[in-house]
C-alpha atoms as a printed R data frame, in Angstrom:
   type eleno elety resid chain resno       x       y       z
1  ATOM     1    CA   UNK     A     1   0.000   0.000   0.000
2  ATOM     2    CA   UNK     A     2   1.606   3.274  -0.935
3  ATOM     3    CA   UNK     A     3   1.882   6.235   1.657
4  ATOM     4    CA   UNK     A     4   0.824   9.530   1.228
5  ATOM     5    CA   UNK     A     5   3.954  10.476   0.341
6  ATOM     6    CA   UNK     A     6   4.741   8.113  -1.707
7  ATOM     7    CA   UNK     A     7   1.438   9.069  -3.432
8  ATOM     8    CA   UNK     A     8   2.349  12.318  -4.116
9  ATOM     9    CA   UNK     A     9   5.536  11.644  -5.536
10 ATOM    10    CA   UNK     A    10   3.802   9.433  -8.326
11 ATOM    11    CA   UNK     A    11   1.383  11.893  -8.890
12 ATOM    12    CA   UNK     A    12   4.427  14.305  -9.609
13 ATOM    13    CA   UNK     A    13   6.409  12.499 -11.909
14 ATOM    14    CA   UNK     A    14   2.953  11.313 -13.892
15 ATOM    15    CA   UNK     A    15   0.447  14.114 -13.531
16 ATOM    16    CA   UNK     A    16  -1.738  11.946 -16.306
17 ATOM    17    CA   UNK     A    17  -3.359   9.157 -16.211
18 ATOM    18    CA   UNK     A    18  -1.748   6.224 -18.384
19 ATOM    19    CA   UNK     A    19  -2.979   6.378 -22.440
20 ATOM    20    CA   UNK     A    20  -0.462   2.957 -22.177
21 ATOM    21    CA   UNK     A    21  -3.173   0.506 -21.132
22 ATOM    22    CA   UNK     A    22  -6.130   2.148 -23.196
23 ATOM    23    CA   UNK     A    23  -6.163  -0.612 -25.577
24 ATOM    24    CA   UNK     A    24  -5.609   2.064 -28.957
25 ATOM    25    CA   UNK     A    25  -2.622  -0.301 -30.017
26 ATOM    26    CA   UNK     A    26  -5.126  -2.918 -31.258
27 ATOM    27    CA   UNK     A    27  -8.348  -0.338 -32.431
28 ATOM    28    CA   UNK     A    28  -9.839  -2.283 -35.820
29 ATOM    29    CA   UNK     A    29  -7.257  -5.521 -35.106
30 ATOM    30    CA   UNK     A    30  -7.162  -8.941 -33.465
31 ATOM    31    CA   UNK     A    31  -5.326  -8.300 -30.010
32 ATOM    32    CA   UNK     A    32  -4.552 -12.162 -30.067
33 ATOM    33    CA   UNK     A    33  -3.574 -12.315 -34.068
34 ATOM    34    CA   UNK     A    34  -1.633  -9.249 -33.422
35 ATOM    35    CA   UNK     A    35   0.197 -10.585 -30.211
36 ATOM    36    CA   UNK     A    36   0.546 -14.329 -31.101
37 ATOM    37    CA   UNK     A    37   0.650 -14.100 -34.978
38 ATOM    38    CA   UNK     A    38  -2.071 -14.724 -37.327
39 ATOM    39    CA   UNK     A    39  -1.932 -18.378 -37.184
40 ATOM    40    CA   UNK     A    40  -3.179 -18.749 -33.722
41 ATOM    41    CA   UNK     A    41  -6.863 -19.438 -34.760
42 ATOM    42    CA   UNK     A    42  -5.497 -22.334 -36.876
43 ATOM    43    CA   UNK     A    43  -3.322 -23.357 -33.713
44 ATOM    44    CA   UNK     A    44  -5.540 -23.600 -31.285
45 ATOM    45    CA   UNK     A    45  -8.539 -25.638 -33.666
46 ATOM    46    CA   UNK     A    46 -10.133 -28.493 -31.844
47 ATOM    47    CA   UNK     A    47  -7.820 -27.544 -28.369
48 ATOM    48    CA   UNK     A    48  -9.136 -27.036 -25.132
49 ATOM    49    CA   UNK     A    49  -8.440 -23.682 -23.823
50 ATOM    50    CA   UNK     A    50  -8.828 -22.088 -20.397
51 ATOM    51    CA   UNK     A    51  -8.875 -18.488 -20.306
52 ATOM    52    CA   UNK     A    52  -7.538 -17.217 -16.462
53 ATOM    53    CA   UNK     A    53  -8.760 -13.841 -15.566
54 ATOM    54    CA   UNK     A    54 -10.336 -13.208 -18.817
55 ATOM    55    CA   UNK     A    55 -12.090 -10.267 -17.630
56 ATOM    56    CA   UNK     A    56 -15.185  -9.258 -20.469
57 ATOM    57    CA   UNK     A    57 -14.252 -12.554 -22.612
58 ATOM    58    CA   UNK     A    58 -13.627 -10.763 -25.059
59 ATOM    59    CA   UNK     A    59 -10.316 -12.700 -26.456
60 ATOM    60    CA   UNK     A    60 -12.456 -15.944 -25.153
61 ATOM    61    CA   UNK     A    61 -14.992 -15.196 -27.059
62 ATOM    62    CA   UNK     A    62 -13.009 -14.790 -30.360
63 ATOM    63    CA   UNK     A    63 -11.102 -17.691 -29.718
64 ATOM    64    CA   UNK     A    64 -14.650 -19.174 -30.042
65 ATOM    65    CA   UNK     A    65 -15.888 -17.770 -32.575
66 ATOM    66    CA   UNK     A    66 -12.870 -17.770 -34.782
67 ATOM    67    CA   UNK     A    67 -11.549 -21.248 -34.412
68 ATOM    68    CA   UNK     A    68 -11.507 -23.383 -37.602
69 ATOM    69    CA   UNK     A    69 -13.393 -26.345 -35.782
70 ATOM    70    CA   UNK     A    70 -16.276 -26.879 -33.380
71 ATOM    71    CA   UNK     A    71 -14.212 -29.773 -31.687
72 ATOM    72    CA   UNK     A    72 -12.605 -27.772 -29.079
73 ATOM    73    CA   UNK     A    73 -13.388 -26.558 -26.016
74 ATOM    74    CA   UNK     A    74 -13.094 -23.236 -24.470
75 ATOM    75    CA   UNK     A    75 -13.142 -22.117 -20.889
76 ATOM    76    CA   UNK     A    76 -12.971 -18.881 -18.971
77 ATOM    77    CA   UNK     A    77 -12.997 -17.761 -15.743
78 ATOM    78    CA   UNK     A    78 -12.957 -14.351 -14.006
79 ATOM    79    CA   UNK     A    79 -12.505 -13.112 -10.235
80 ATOM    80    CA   UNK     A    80 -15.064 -10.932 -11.801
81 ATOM    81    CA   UNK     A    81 -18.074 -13.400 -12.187
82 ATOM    82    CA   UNK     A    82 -21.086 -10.477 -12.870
83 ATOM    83    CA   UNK     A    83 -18.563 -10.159 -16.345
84 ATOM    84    CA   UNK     A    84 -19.334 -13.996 -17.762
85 ATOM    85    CA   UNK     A    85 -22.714 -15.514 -18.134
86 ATOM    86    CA   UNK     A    86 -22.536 -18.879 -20.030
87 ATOM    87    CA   UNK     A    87 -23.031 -19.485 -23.332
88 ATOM    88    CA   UNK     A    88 -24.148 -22.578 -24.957
């Protein structure tokens, strides 16, 4: 836990908030193509796949959606549970 003054040094150096974790960098792109190549889809066909702390599902649910095969299996979990509702 920071102290106050620790605080207010932070809030010095980096008046701003952060633009680094926005999410801009992948705007109109794949965030998984982008960060594990374009193959990934192909890849992970007819897997099983658990997604830790997947927040929204967002990635989970493209890894769904996008996989070549219906074979697979995909599971997600989040310390968030009012995020994920099931889908069958």
């Amino acid at each position: 836990m920071l102290t106050n003054l620790q605080f207010q040094i932070l809030k010095r150096i980096s008046p701003g908030a952060p633009d680094c974790c926005s999410g801009s960098t992948y705007e109109g792109k794949s965030k998984l193509a982008t960060l594990m190549g374009e193959d990934i889809f192909r890849q992970i066909a007819g897997k099983v796949i658990i997604d830790f702390g997947c927040g929204e599902g967002a990635e989970a649910l493209e890894m769904a959606l996008k996989a070549e095969d219906a074979q697979g299996r995909l599971y997600a979990t989040s310390a968030e549970s009012f995020m994920l509702r099931p889908r069958s």
